[in-house]
N, C-alpha and C positions, 0 to 999 in steps of 0.2 A: 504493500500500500504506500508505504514512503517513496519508492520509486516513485508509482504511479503520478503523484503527487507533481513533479518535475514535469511530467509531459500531459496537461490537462486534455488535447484531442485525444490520448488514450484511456487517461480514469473518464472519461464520458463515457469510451466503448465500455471499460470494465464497468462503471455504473450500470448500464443496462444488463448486460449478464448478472453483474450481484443483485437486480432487483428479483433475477429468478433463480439464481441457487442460492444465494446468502442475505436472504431483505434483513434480515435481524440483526444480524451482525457488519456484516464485507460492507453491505451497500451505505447506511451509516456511520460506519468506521471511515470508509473511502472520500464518504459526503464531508467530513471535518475536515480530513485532510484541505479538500478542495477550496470549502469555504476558511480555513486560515491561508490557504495563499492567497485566496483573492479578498483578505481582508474583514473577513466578516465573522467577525469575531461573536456577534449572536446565535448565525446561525452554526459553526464550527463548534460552539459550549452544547446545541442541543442535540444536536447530530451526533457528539459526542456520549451524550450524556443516553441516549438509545442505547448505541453500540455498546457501552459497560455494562446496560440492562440485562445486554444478550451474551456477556463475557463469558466465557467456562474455564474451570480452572486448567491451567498448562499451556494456555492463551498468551500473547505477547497484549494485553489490550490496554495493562497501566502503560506498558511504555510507549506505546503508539497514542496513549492520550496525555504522555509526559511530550512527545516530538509535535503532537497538536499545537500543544501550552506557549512549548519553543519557539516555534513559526509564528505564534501571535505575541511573543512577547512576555508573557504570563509566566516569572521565577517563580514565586511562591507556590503556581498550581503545580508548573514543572515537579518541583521539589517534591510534593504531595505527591504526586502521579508514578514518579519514583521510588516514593517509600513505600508507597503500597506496592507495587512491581518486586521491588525486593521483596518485602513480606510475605507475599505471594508466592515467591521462588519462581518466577517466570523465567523462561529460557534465555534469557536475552541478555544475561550478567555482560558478559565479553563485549556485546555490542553497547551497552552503556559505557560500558568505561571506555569505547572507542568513536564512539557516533560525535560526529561534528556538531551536531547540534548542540552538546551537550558539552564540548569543552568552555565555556566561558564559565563556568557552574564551578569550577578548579578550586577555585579561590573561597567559595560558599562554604562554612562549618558544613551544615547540611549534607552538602554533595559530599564533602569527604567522610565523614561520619558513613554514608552509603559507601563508596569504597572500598570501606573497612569490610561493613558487612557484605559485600558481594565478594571482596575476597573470602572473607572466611568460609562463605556458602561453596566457593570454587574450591578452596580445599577440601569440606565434607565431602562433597562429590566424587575430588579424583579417591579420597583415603577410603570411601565407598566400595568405587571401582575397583582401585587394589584389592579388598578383602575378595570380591569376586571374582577377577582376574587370576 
């Protein structure tokens, strides 16, 4: 969806697909994307605020509404969007700590405090794997 995001005559195409395999989720989710680039910051918060309706756990959907936040500007909700993504344990550890969007955040207690916890989440996992490996 962040892709899509960059080339709006393709999230149209995708819009119309996700309004018939994903309206709850894709189509939603894709629609914030859309409305924070083109500024619209109203509709982007409710478009948004759907697509978490229809979230499931093991979803990317805080951090896709942390890179919304981004694109509009909105640290605090970033921040929020984030902790909850960690809290969550959503898949996306590595891409937070590497995503453009998110490097100005460096400097924020907040973002580092997350960090922390996403490193240590990234250790349980590999010390996980070891034991099953």
């Amino acid at each position: 969806l962040s892709v899509l995001r960059h080339t709006l005559v393709l999230a149209d195409d995708e819009l119309k697909k996700l309004a018939q395999t994903d309206p709850l989720y894709g189509r939603p989710m894709l629609e914030a994307y859309v409305a924070a680039e083109r500024r619209d910051a109203a509709k982007a918060k409710s478009e948004l605020a759907k697509a978490l309706t229809a979230s499931s756990p093991g979803d990317d959907s805080w951090t896709s509404a942390a890179e919304v936040h981004a694109i509009l500007n909105d640290t605090p909700a970033v921040l929020t969007a984030l902790e909850k993504a960690v809290q969550r344990k959503e898949p996306t550890a590595a891409y937070i700590l590497a995503n453009p969007l998110f490097r100005y955040l460096d400097s924020e207690a907040r973002f580092q405090k997350l960090r922390v916890q996403i490193l240590a989440q990234q250790d349980e996992v590999r010390r996980a794997l070891a034991v099953i490996g």
